[in-house]
C-alpha positions as CSV (number, residue, x, y, z in Angstrom):
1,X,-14.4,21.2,12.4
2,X,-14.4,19.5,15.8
3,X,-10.6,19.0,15.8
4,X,-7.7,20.0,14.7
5,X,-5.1,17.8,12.7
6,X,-1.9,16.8,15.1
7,X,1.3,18.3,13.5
8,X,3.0,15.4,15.8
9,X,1.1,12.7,14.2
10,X,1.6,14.3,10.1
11,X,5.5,14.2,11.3
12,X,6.2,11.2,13.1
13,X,3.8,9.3,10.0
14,X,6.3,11.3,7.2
15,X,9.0,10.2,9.2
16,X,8.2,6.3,9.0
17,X,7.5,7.0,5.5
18,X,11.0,8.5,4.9
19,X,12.4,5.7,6.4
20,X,10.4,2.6,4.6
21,X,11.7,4.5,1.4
22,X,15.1,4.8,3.0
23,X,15.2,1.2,3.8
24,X,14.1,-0.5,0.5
25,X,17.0,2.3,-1.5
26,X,19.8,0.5,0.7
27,X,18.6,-3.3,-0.3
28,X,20.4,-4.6,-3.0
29,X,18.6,-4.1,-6.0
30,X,21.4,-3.4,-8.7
31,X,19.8,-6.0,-11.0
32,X,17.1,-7.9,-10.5
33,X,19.7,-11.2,-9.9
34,X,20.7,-8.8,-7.4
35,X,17.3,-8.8,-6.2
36,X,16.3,-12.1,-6.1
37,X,20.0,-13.5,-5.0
38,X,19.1,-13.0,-1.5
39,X,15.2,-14.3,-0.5
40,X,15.2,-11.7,2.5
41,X,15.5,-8.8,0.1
42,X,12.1,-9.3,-1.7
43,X,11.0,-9.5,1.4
44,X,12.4,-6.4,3.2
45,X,10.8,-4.7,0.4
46,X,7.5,-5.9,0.1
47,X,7.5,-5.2,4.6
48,X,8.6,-1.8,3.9
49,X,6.7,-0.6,0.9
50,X,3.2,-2.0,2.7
51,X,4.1,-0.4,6.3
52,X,4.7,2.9,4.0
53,X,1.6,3.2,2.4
54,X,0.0,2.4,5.1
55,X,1.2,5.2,7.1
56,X,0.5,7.4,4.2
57,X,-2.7,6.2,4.4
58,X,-2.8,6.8,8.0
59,X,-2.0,10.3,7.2
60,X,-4.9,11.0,4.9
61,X,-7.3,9.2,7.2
62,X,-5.6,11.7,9.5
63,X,-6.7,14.6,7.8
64,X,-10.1,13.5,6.9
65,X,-11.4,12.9,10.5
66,X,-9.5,15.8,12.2
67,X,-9.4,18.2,9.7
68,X,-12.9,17.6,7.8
69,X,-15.0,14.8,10.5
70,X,-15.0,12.4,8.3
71,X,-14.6,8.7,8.5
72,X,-13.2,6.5,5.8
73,X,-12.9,3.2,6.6
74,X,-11.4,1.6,3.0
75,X,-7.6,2.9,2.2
76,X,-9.5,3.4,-1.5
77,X,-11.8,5.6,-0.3
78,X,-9.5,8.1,1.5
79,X,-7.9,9.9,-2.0
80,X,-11.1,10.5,-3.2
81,X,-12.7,12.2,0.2
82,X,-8.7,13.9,0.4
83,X,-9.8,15.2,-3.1
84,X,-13.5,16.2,-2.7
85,X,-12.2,18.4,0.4
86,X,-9.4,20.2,-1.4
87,X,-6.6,18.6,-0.1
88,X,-5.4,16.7,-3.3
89,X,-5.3,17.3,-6.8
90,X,-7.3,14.7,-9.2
91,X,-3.6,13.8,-10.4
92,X,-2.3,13.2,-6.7
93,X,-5.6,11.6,-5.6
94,X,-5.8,9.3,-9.0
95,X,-2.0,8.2,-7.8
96,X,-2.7,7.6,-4.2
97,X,-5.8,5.4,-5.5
98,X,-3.5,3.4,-7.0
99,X,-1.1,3.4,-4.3
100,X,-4.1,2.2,-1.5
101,X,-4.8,-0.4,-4.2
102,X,-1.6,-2.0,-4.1
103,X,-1.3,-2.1,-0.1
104,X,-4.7,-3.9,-0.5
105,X,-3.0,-6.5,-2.8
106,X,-0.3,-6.5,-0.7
107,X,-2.4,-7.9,2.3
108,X,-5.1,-9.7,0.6
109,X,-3.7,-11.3,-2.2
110,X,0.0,-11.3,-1.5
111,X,0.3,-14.2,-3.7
112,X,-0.3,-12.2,-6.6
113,X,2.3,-10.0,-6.1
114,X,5.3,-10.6,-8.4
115,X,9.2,-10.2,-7.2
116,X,9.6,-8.4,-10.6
117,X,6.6,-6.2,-10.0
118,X,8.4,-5.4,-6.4
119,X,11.8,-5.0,-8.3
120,X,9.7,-2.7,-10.5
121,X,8.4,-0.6,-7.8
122,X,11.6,-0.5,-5.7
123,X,13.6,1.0,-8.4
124,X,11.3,3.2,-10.4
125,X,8.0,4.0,-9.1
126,X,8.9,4.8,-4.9
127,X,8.6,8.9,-6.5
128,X,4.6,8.1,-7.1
129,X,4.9,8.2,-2.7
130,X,6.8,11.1,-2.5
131,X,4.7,12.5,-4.6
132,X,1.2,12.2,-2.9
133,X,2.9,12.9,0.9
134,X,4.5,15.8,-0.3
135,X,0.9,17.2,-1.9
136,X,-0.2,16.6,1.5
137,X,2.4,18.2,3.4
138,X,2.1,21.2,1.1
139,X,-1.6,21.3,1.5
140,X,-1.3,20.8,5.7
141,X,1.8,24.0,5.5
142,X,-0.7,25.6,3.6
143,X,-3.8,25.7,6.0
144,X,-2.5,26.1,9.7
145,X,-6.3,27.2,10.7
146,X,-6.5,23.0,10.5
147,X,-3.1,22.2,12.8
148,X,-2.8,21.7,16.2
149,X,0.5,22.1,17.5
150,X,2.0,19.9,19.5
C-alpha cells in the first residue's frame, strides 16, 4: 500500500452522490406525462443520474489506486477489481457492473437511451446506487488501516 484512501475525497464524492439522487427525487415524475410534460426534466435526470455514477465510480477508482495500487482505466472494470480485493460482495459488484454500464450508454450512445427507461430508473431503480455506495462506505468504516484523515 503506497497510500492511503482520502476520507475528504470518499465524503465530498458521497455527498455529490446524495445530491444527484436528491435532485432527480424533486423533478416531476408523478406520471410519466408528468415526466415528459416538461423537455428539461428528462434531461435534468439523465445530467444527474450520469454525474452520479460517475462519482461513484470515482469513488471505487478511489479505493483501487489508494487503497490497493491499482489502476482501472474502464468504469466496467472497477466492480470487479473492488470485488477481487474484498471491498464488494459479488451481489454489490454484479450491480455496480451494471450501473458503469449504463453511464457508458449514457455517454456513448445517448441516443439509445429511452425517456421511459429514465422514467424507469428515476422512480424505481435509484436504491441499486445507494446500494453499492453504501457497501463501500461500510467497507471504508470497516478498514481505517486504509484512511487517511483529512
Amino acid at each position: 500500500m503506497t497510500s492511503r484512501i482520502r476520507e475528504k475525497i470518499i465524503a465530498d464524492r458521497t455527498s455529490w452522490i446524495r445530491q444527484m439522487i436528491s435532485g432527480i427525487k424533486a423533478l416531476p415524475q408523478d406520471t410519466m406525462d408528468v415526466f415528459t410534460s416538461d423537455p428539461r426534466t428528462v434531461a435534468a435526470a439523465e445530467s444527474y443520474l450520469r454525474r452520479g455514477l460517475e462519482a461513484l465510480m470515482d469513488i471505487g477508482r478511489h479505493v483501487l489506486a489508494k487503497g490497493f495500487s491499482k489502476v482501472v482505466s474502464e468504469y466496467k472494470d472497477i466492480p470487479v477489481k473492488l470485488r477481487e480485493s474484498g471491498v464488494l460482495k459479488e451481489a454489490d459488484a454484479t450491480i455496480m457492473r451494471e450501473l458503469a454500464g449504463y453511464r457508458n450508454r449514457m455517454v456513448h450512445f445517448y441516443d439509445e437511451i429511452s425517456t421511459e427507461e429514465l422514467y424507469d430508473i428515476s422512480t424505481k431503480q435509484l436504491g441499486d446506487i445507494d446500494q453499492v455506495l453504501n457497501a463501500i462506505l461500510q467497507w471504508v468504516q470497516t478498514h481505517p488501516e486504509f484512511i487517511e484523515k483529512d
